[in-house]
Gaussian input, Z-matrix of N, CA and C with variables (Angstrom, degrees):
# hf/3-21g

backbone

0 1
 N
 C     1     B1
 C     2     B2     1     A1
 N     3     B3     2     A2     1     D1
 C     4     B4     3     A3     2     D2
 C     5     B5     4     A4     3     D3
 N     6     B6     5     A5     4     D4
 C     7     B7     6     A6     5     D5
 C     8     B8     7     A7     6     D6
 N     9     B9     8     A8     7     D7
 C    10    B10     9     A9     8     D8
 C    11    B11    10    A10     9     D9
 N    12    B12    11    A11    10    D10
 C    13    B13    12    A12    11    D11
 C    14    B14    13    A13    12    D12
 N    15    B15    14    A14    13    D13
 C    16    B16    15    A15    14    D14
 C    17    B17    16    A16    15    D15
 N    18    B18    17    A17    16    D16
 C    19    B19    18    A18    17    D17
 C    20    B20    19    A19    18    D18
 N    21    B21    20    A20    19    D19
 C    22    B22    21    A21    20    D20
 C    23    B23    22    A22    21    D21
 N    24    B24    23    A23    22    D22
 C    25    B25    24    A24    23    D23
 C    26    B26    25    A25    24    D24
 N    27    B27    26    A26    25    D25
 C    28    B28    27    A27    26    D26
 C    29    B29    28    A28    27    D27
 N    30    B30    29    A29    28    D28
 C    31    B31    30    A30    29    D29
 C    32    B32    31    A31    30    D30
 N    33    B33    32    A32    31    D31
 C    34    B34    33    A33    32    D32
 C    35    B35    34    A34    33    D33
 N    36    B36    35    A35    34    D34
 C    37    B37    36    A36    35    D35
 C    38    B38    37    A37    36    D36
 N    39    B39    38    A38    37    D37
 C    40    B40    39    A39    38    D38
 C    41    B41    40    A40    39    D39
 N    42    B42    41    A41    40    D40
 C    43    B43    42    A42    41    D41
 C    44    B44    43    A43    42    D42
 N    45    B45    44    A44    43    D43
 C    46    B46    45    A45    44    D44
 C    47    B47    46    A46    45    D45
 N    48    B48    47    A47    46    D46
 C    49    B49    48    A48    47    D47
 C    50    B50    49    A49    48    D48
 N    51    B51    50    A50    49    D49
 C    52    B52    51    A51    50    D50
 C    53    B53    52    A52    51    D51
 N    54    B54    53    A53    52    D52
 C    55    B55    54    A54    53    D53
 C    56    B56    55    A55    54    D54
 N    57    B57    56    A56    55    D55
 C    58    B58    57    A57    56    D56
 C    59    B59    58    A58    57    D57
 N    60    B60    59    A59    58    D58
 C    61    B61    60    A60    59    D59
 C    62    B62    61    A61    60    D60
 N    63    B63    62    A62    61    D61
 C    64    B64    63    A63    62    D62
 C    65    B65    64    A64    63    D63
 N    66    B66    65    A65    64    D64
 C    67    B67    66    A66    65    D65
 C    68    B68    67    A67    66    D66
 N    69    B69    68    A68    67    D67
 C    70    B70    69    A69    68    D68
 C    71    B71    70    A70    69    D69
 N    72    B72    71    A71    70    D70
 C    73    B73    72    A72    71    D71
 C    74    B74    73    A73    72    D72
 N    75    B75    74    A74    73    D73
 C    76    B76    75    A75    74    D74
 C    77    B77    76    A76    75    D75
 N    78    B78    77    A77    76    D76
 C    79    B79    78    A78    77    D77
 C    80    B80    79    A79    78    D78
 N    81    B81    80    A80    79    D79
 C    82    B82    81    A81    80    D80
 C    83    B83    82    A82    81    D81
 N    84    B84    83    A83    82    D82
 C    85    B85    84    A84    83    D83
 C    86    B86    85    A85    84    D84
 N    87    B87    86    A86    85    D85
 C    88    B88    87    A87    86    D86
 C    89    B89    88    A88    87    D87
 N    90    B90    89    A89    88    D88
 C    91    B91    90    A90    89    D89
 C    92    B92    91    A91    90    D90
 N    93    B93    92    A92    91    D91
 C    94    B94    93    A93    92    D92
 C    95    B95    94    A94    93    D93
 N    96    B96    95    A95    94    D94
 C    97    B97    96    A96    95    D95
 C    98    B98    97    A97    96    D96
 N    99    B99    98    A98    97    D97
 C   100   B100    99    A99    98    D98
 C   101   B101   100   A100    99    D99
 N   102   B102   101   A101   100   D100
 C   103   B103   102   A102   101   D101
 C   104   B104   103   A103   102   D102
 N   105   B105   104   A104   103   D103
 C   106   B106   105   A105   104   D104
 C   107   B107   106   A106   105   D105
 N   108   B108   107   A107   106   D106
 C   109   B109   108   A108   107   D107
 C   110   B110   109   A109   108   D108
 N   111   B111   110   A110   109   D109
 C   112   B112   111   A111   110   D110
 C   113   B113   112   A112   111   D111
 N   114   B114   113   A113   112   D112
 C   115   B115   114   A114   113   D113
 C   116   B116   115   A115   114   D114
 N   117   B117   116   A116   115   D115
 C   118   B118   117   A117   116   D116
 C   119   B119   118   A118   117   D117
 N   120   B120   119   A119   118   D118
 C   121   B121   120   A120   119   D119
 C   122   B122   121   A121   120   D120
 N   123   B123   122   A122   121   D121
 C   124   B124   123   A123   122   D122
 C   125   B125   124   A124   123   D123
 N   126   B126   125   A125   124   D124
 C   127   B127   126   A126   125   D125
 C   128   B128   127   A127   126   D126
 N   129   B129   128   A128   127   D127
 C   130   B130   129   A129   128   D128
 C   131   B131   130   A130   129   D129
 N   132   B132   131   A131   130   D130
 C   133   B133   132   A132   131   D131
 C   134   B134   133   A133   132   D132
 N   135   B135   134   A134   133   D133
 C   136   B136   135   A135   134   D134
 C   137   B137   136   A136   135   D135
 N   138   B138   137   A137   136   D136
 C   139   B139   138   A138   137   D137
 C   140   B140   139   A139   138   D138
 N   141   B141   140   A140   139   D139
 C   142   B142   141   A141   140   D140
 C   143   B143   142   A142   141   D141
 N   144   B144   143   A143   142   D142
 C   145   B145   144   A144   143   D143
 C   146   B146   145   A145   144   D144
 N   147   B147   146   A146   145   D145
 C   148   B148   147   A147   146   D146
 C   149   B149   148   A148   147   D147
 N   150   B150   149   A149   148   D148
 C   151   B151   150   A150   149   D149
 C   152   B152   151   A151   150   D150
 N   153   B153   152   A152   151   D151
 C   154   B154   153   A153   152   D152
 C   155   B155   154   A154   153   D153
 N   156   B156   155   A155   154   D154
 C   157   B157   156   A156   155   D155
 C   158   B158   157   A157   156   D156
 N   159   B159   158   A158   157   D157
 C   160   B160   159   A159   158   D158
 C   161   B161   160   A160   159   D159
 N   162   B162   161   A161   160   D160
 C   163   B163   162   A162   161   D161
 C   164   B164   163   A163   162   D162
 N   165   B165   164   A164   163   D163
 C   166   B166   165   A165   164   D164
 C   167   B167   166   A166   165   D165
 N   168   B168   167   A167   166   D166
 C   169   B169   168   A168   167   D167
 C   170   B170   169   A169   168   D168
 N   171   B171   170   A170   169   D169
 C   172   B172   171   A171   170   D170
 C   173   B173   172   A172   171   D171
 N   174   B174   173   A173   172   D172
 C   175   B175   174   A174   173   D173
 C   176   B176   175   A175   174   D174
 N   177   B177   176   A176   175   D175
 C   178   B178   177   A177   176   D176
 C   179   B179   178   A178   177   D177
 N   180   B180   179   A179   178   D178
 C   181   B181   180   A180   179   D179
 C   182   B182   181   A181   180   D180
 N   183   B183   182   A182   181   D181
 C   184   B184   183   A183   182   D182
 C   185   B185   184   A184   183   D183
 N   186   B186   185   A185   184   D184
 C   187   B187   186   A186   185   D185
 C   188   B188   187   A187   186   D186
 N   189   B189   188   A188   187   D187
 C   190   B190   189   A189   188   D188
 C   191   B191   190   A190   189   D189

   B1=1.4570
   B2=1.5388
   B3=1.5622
   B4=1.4334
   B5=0.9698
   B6=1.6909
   B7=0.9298
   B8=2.0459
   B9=1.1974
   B10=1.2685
   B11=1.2787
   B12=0.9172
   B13=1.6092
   B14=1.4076
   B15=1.1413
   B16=1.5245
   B17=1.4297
   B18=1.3788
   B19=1.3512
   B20=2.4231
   B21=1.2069
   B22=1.6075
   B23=1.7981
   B24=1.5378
   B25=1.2634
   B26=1.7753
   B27=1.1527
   B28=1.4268
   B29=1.6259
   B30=1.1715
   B31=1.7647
   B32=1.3634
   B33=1.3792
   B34=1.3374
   B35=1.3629
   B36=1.4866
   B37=2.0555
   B38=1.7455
   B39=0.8633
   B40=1.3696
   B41=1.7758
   B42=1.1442
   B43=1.4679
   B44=1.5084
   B45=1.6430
   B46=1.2793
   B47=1.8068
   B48=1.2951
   B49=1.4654
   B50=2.1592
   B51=0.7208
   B52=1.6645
   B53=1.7645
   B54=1.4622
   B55=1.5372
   B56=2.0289
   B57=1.1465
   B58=1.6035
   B59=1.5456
   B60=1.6330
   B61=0.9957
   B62=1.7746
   B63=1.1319
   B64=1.0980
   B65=2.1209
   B66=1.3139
   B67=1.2395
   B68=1.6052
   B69=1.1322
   B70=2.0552
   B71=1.1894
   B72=1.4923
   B73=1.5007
   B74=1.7242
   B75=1.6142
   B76=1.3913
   B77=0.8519
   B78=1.9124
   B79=1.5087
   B80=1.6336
   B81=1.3408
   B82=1.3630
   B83=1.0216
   B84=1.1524
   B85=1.2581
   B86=1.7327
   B87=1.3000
   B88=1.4485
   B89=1.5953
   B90=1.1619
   B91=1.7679
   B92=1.6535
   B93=1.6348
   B94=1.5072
   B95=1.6950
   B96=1.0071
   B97=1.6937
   B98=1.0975
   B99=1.5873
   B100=1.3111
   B101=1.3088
   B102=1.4359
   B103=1.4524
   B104=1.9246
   B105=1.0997
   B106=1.1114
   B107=1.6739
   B108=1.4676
   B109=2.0625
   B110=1.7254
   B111=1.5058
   B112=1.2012
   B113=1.2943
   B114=1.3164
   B115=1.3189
   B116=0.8772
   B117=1.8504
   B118=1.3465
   B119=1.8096
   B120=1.8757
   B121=1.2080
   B122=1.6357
   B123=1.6320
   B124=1.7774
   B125=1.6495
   B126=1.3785
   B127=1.9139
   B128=1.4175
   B129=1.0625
   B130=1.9905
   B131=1.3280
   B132=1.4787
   B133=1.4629
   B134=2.0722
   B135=1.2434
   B136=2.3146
   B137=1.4266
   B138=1.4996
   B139=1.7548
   B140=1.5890
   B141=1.1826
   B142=1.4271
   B143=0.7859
   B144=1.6859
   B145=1.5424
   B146=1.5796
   B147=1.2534
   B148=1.1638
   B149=1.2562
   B150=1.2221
   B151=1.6423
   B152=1.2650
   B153=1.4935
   B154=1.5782
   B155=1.0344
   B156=1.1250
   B157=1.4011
   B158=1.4336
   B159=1.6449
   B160=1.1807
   B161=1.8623
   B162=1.2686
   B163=1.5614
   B164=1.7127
   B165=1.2005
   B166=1.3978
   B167=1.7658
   B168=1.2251
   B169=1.5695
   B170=1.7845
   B171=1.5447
   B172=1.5965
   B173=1.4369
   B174=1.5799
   B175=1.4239
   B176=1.5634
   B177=2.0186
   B178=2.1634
   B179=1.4519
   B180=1.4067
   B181=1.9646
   B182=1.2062
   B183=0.6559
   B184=1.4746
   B185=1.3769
   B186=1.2076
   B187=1.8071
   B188=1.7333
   B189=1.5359
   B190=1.6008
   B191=1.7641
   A1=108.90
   A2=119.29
   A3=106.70
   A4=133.29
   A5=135.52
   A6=148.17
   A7=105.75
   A8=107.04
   A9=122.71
   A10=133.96
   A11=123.95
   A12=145.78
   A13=83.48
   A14=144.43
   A15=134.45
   A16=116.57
   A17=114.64
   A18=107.45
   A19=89.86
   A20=105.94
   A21=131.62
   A22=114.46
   A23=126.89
   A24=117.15
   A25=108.50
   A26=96.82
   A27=103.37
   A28=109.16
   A29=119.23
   A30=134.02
   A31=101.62
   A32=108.51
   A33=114.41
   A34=131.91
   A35=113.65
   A36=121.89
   A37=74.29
   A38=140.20
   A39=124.94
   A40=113.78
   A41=92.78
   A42=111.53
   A43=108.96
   A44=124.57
   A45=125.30
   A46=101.47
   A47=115.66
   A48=97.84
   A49=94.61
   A50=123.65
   A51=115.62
   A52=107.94
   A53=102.09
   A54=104.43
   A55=82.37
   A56=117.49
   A57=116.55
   A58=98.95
   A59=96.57
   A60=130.36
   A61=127.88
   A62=103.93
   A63=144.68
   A64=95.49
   A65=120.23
   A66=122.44
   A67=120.55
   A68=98.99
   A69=105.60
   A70=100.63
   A71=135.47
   A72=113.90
   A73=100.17
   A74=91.22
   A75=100.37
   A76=134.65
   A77=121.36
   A78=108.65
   A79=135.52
   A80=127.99
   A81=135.70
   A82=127.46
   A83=162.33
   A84=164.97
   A85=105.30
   A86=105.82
   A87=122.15
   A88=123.29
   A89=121.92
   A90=132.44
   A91=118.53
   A92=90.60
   A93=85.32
   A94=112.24
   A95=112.16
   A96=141.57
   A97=132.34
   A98=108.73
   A99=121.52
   A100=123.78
   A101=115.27
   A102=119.33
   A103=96.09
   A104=118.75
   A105=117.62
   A106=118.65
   A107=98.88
   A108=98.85
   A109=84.69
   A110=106.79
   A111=118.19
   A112=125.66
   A113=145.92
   A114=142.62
   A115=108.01
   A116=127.19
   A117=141.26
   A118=100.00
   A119=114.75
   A120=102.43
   A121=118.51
   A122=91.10
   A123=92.74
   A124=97.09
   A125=108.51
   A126=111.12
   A127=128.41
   A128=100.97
   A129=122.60
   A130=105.64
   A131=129.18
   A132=101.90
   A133=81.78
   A134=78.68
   A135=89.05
   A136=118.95
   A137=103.04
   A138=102.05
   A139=91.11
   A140=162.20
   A141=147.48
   A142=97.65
   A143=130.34
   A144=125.29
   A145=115.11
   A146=136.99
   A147=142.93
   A148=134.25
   A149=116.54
   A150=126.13
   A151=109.16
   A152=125.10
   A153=124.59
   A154=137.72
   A155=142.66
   A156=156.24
   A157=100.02
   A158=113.65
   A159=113.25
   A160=97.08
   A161=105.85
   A162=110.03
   A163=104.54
   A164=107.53
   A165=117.03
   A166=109.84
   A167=106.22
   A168=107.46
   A169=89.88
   A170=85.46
   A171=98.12
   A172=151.26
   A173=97.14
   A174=99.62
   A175=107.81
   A176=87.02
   A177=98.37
   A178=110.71
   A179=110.63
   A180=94.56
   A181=146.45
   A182=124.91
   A183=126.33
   A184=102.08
   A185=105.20
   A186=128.91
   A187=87.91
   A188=94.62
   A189=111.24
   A190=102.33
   D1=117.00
   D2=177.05
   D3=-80.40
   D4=14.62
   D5=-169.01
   D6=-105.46
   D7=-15.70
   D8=148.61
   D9=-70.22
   D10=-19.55
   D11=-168.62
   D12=-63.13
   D13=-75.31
   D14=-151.52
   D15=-66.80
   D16=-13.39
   D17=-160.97
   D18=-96.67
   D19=-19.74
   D20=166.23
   D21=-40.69
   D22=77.96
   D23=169.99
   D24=-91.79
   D25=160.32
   D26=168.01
   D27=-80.94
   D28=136.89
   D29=-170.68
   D30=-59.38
   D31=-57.74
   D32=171.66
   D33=-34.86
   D34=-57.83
   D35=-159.68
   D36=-129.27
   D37=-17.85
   D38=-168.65
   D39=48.59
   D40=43.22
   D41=175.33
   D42=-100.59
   D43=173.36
   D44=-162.80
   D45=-71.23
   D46=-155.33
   D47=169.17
   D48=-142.23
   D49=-172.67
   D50=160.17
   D51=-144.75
   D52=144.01
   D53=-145.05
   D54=-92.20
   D55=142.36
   D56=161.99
   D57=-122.39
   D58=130.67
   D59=166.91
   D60=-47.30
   D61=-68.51
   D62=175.84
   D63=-42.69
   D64=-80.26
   D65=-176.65
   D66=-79.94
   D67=-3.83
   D68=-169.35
   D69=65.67
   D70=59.18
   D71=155.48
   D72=-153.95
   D73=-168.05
   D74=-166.38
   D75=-122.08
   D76=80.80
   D77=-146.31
   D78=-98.36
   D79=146.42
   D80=161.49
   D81=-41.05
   D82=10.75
   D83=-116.37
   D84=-48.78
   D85=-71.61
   D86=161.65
   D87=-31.26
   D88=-39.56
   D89=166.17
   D90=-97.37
   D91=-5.03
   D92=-179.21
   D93=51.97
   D94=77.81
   D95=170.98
   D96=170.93
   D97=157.12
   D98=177.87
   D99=-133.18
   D100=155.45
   D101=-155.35
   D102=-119.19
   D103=117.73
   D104=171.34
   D105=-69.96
   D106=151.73
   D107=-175.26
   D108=-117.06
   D109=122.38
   D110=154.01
   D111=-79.89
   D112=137.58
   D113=164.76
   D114=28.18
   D115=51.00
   D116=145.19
   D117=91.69
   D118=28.56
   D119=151.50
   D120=-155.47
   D121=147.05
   D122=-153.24
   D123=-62.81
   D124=121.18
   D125=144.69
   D126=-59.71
   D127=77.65
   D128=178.46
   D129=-55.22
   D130=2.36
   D131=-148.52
   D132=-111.51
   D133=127.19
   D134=164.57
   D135=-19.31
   D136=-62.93
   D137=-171.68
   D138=-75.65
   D139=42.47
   D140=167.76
   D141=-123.35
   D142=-23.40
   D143=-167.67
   D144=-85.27
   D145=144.18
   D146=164.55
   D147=-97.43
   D148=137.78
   D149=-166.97
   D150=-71.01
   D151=112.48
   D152=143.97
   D153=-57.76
   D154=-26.91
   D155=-166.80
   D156=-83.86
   D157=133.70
   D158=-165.79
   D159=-95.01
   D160=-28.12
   D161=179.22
   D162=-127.04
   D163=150.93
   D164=179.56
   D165=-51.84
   D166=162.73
   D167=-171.66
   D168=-68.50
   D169=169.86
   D170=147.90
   D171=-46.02
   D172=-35.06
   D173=-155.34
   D174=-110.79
   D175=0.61
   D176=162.42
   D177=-94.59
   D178=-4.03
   D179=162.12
   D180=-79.36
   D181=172.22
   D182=-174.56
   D183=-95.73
   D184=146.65
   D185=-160.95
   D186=-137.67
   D187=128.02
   D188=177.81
   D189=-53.20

């Protein structure tokens, strides 16, 4: 229901979440993940969520 969506933080940052259409889930932008919605319910839980980010952030590399 998208009218739920706002009341929806991520577990993690407890930040908002943004719903994509396209994959059925609910993504972090900020943690780089997404939470899949099964048969119309979001999987909140960490290990269910999947990584967007094709390369690690910035601020986990290594600097000469």
């Amino acid at each position: 229901e998208p009218s739920l969506l706002r009341f929806l933080v991520c577990p993690l940052s407890k930040r908002p979440l943004r719903y994509e259409e396209a994959t059925n889930e609910l993504i972090n932008e900020e943690q780089g993940i997404a939470y899949p919605i099964i048969d119309g319910i979001p999987h909140m839980i960490p290990e269910a969520a999947r990584t967007t980010r094709k390369e690690p952030p910035a601020a986990s590399s290594e600097q000469p």
